[in-house]
C-alpha positions in Angstrom: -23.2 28.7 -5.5 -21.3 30.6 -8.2 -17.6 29.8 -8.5 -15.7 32.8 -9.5 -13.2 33.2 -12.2 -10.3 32.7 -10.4 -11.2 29.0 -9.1 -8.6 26.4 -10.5 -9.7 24.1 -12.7 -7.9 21.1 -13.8 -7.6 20.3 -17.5 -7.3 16.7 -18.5 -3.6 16.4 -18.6 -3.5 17.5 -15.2 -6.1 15.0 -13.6 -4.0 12.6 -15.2 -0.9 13.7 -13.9 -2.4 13.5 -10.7 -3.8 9.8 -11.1 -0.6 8.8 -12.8 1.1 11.2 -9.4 -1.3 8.6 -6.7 -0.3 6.0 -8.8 3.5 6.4 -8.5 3.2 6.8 -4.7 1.4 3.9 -4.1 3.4 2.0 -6.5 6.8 3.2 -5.2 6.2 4.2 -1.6 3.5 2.0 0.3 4.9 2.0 3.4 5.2 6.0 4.0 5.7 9.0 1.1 8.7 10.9 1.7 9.3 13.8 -0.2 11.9 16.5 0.1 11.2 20.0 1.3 12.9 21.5 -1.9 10.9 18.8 -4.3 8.0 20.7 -5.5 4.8 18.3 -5.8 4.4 20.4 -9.3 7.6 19.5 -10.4 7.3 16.3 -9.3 3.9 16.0 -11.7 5.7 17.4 -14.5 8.1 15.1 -14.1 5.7 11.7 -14.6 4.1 13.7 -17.2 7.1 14.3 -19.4 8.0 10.6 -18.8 4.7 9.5 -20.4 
């Protein structure tokens, strides 16, 4: 199977963001993960990643 141009592709940065994202859950939240509607899960990896 081809995958066309279009498909998204995550650079490193971002698969960090997104173990650093699992991480913060985990870490902060391990009973349930409660995000607000309004919170944007992209803002929300943008966030950890400017932290860094």
């Amino acid at each position: 199977m081809k995958k066309d141009k279009e498909s998204i592709v995550l650079d490193l940065k971002e698969a960090q963001g997104l173990v650093d994202l699992c991480r913060y859950l985990l870490t902060y939240s391990p009973d349930r993960v409660y995000l607000p509607d309004e919170y944007d899960i992209f803002t929300m990896l943008e966030d950890i990643l400017n932290e860094r």
